[in-house]
C-alpha angles and dihedrals in degrees: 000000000000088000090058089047103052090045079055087051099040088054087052087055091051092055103045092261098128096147098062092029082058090045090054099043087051088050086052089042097049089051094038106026091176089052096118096181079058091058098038087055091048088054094052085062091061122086094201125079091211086057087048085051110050089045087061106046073054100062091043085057088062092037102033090162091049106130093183078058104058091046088053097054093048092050088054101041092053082053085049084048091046103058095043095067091039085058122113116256085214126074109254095228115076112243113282087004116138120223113255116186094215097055095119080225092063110043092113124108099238099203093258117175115217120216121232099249080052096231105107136043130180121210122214098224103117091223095045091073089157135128100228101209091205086179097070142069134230090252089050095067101027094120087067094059126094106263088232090053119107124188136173110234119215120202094273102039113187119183126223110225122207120228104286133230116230086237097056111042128162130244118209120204124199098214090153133037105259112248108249096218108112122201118264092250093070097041092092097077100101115233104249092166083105098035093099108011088123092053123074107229103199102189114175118250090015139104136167111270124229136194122242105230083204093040110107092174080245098305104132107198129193119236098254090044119098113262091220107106140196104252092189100025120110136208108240095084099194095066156348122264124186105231131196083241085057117119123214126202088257085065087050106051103276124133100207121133094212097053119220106231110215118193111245126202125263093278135153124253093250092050085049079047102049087045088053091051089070093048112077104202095246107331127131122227088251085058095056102041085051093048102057086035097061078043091056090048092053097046090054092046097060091047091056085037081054099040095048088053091060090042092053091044100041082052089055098055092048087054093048091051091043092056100044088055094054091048084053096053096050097041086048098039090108091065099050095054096027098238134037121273113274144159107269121210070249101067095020093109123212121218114255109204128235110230110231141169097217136099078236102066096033134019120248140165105212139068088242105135111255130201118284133185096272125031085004110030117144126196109313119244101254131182126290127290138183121259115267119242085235097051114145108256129163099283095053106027093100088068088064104134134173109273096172135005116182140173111216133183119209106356150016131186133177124224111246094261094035099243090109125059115175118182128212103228102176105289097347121079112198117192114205123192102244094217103068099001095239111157112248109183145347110221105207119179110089117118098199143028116306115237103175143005135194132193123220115248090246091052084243105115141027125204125202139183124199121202088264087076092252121142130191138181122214137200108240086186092065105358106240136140099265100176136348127199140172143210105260104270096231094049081049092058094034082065106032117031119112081358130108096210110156108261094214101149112199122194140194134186114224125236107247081042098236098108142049116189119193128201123208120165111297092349123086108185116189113199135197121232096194092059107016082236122136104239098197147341137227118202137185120215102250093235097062083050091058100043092052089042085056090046107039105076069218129026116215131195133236111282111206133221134170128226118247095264090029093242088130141031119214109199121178124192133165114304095358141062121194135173125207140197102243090223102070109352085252103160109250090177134352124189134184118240129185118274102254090038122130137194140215133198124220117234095242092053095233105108135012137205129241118202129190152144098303104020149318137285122215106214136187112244098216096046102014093224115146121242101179145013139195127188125216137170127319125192095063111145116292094000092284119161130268117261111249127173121203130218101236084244088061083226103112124045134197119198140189106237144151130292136189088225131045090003091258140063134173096237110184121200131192100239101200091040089042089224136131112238101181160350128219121187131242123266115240134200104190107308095345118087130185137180118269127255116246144171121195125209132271093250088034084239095133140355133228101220123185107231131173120223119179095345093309122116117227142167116231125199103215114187106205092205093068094018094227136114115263101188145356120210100197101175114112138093098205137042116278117258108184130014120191130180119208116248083249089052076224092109133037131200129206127183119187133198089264094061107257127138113201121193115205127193100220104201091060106018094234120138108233099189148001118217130180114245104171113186097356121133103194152038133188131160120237112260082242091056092228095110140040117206141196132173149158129204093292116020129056121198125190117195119188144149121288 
């Protein structure tokens, strides 16, 4: 605001407007005492060098450390020196000459000072030392003047007075109101009697004087007399006498050395005093206004100085209080609920697997081609729930019936607590109720083949992704088209254009549901739900792409997992793991895998599994740092990795490894302990040997391990606490395919090559039931323990209670 003032003020300048420019600089100085181009302009709007330089040592006074001030005051004061010397020795009035204003000699301002009574001025030419009296006329003080002097009196006459002799002093007698016409030489001197009426200038020792109406300074006068009286006359009529109630020209604002002693009336001290208040020693109007400006703003100043430090403080103590209350309530919070927070059976959650056809997902010992996230994908892995009431446990296992038996093309995934299936046929998605198998909806709008789907932790959503890098999200609760959203087009062609790159397209929800992420080879997209928007995008330099597709036997996209809080997305892919900050797809770590490595993903998304030629890492999601490590055999056909099977607590590992007979051997290790708890030989058929197929336990407590004793295959319950077998189930004809332990561990399932699944009660070995399971190549139980599943590549079958 004052910036805008003083460029105001400065046009004003510029235009001869010196009045209203003045007005607006004291205004700024008043409000920024320590401004100095404000000062420097206001010194510009003064004629006289002295007033320059007063304004200025006062501005030196408010910036004592200016050095554009004190440049400013020795520039001025060589001008001031200058013009000294250049002066005229003479006086520049011819002697007995009165002053007249329209002499062409005499047009100049000379710098003259008025007194406040405005009576007197002094002029600074060091020649011109007179009182000038502009209240009187030639004929008023002809008695001083010598009788054989002759004048020519112009219409204001003002008289020179030589410096005067204390004998001798003048009187000056006001007969005749004093024309108020001033000459043109002192109109210059702007009227600041209106500048601050509205302010309140509080100087100390000081107060406005007034005028009694009924106050004659002790002249009584008789009614027939004229009421004109004689200020500096005195009584005694014979003389002059210098009293100690006289005033001089240096009381009344002169600057002569030799003062001038004018006779007073006959007044009291308080009325002299009252007279002197109204004559500043040698100030000008513009000194005073800036002086009890920069008081007011101090003033000012130290109130808002006063009133911040009780806000702050106030603002400390609410914080204090805020904070001791808080600390109240948490460490109180018992006794409001009667017991201290804890996880209920309620909220305690139970994995629910993701079926898959991979050695990844489940452990096998044959090449037999497993499931896998696109043509053979099986259920997902999806977050923890909690166990159904009408889980499958040992006294009603023997109802078990068929509640849904499909044939699918390309995908398959399970709702979180199993009680939703949807399969990927080409461009359709269709969801059944797994209870009873009913349809519940046909989701149509893809344009292209579907590769993954993924199903919200709520069972409210589904989210799928189609080889044309298109994604949509759809409403299970009324089955409708929610979102779509689609792979940047540019990032798309940078990767695979002129390249035949797989176009397999994962995809993963995240927790808090506000966000879907989607993995192609070399691009991770994150996308907002709330938007539609793509928040961020991950992209690999397509010669790295080509120089890991030339080295996978198959090249493998990046599968996609959220963290826990879904802050960051781990995605591995073949020959690379990254991990991105959801926001924005920034990198937080990147590490370089083999070119045939794979990764999966816990159920809790906490940690991940990474999988290669030699062994597995076990990785944390959110940092990617590894915390264990177990080696296993290398030289399987085309580098692949070893197979491995994890307990659901991800506790307790088995590995394929080496062994000095057979080739092979299950080894299981204890992950958190670092120990190895068991081996378990290879299964042979004549001179070929594999390793067996296992399943450990939930709570990794114990294993089911296929063995083969005198040419019969069993299945032996092994418990790793007291290192001894706890049962053998011996009935079957043909090697085992698939074993699967109910979330419970109460109940075990064991499917064989010539189709029969075979339920166990393991508490008392017993088989419960006998179901028929032709072609199928795998079994698992749902992480709710309501259903019990088994699929291939192209059939899915549900079997449940009635």
């Amino acid at each position: 605001m004052s910036s805008k003032m003083l460029y105001e003020a400065i046009a004003l300048i510029r235009a001869s407007k010196l009045d209203e420019a003045r007005k607006m600089i004291f205004e700024i100085i008043r409000n920024e005492p320590t401004n100095e181009m404000a000062w420097m302009w206001l010194a510009e709007t003064l004629s006289s060098d002295s007033d320059r330089m007063k304004v200025l040592l006062a501005c030196q006074m408010e910036n004592p450390n200016s050095r554009i001030t004190k440049i400013a005051i020795q520039k001025l004061q060589e001008k001031i020196d200058l013009d000294t010397e250049q002066a005229p020795s003479v006086a520049p009035f011819k002697e007995g000459a009165t002053f007249d204003p329209s002499m062409p000699e005499r047009t100049g301002h000379t710098g003259a000072i008025i007194g406040f009574d405005g009576s007197f001025i002094v002029s600074e030419v060091s020649d011109f030392d007179e009182v000038i009296d502009l209240r009187k006329n030639e004929e008023e003080i002809a008695p001083f003047k010598e009788e054989s002097e002759t004048e020519v009196i112009p219409e204001f006459s003002q008289v020179f007075v030589e410096d005067m002799i204390e004998e001798e002093p003048v009187r000056f007698v006001f007969d005749e109101p004093m024309d108020e016409t001033q000459p043109a030489e002192l109109e210059f001197e702007p009227d600041l009697s209106t500048l601050f009426q509205d302010e309140q200038i509080d100087l100390p020792g000081e107060k406005a004087f007034e005028f009694d109406e009924d106050f004659d300074f002790g002249l009584e006068k008789s009614e027939g007399e004229d009421r004109s009286f004689d200020l500096y006359s005195d009584s005694d009529e014979t003389g002059l006498e210098v009293t100690d109630d006289e005033l001089t020209a240096f009381d009344l604002g002169f600057t002569e050395d030799s003062p001038t002693l004018i006779n007073t009336p006959d007044v009291s001290e308080e009325d002299t005093g009252r007279i002197r208040t109204l004559m500043q020693e040698d100030e000008l109007v513009e000194d005073v206004v800036i002086k009890s400006g920069v008081e007011e703003f101090e003033r000012r100043r130290k109130k808002k100085d006063r009133n911040m430090v009780i806000l702050v403080s106030g603002l400390f103590i609410l914080i204090g209080v805020l904070c001791v209350a808080a600390v109240f309530v948490i460490l109180n919070s018992s006794k409001f609920t009667g017991r201290v927070p804890s996880i209920t059976a309620t909220q305690v959650l139970v994995v629910q697997p993701e079926v898959t056809m991979t050695a990844t997902f489940a452990p096998t010992a044959s090449t037999t081609p497993l499931p896998t996230s696109t043509a053979t994908m099986i259920p997902t892995a999806t977050p923890l729930v909690a166990l159904s009431d009408k889980a499958i446990h040992a006294e009603n296992v023997g109802g078990l019936q068929i509640k849904l038996q499909r044939e699918f093309q390309d995908a398959l995934v399970t709702s979180l607590d199993g009680n939703r299936v949807a399969f990927a046929d080409g461009e359709t998605i269709t969801v059944f109720n797994t209870a009873d198998g009913s349809q519940l909806f046909e989701l149509s709008g893809h344009s292209s083949n579907i590769t993954d789907m993924v199903i919200s932790m709520d069972g409210n959503y589904l989210v799928s992704a189609a080889d044309d890098f298109t994604v949509y999200l759809w409403n299970l609760k009324i089955g409708t088209l929610d979102k779509s959203f689609v792979f940047d087009g540019n990032a798309v062609n940078r990767v695979y254009a002129g390249n035949n790159f797989p176009r397999t397209i994962s995809v993963d929800y995240s927790p808090d549901g506000s966000t879907i992420a989607a993995g192609a080879f070399g691009l991770i997209s994150i996308f907002d739900i709330p938007t539609g928007l793509s928040r961020g995008l991950y992209e690999i330099n397509v010669d790295e792409l080509k120089a890991i597709a030339a080295e996978a036997n198959s090249p493998q996209g990046f599968d996609v997992k959220f963290s826990e809080n879904g802050w960051i997305l781990a995605a591995g892919m073949s020959g690379s793991l990254v991990g991105v900050d959801t926001l924005d797809a920034t990198p937080l770590y990147q590490f370089e895998l083999g070119s045939n490595a794979g990764v999966l993903f816990a159920d809790d998304r906490l940690v991940m599994l990474e999988a290669d030629t030699g062994g597995v890492s076990l990785r944390r999601l959110d940092t990617g740092e590894i915390y264990n490590g177990f080696g296993g055999v290398d030289d399987k056909p085309d580098l692949a990795a070893p197979d491995y099977g994890l307990s659901a607590n991800w506790e307790v590992i088995g590995i394929e490894t080496d062994a000095e007979q057979n080739d092979v051997q299950l080894t299981i290790w204890n992950i958190f302990q670092d120990q190895k708890v068991v081996d378990f030989p290879a299964v042979c058929e004549d001179e070929n040997c594999r390793v067996p197929k296992f399943e450990i336990s939930p709570d990794g407590d114990w294993v089911a391990v296929e063995q083969r004793f005198n040419q019969q295959i069993i299945v032996q319950l092994f418990d790793f606490a007291s290192q001894k077998e706890t049962h053998q189930f011996d009935k079957f004809s043909f090697a085992v395919k698939s074993i699967s332990i109910s979330p419970t561990s109460e109940l075990i399932a064991v499917l064989d090559q010539n189709g029969v699944l075979r339920v166990w009660d393991v508490k008392f070995g017993a088989q419960r039931v006998s179901l028929d399971a032709t072609n199928l190549e795998m079994i698992e139980f749902s992480k709710n323990g309501r259903y019990l599943f088994g699929w291939n590549s192209e059939k899915f079958i549900v079997w449940s209670l009635p």
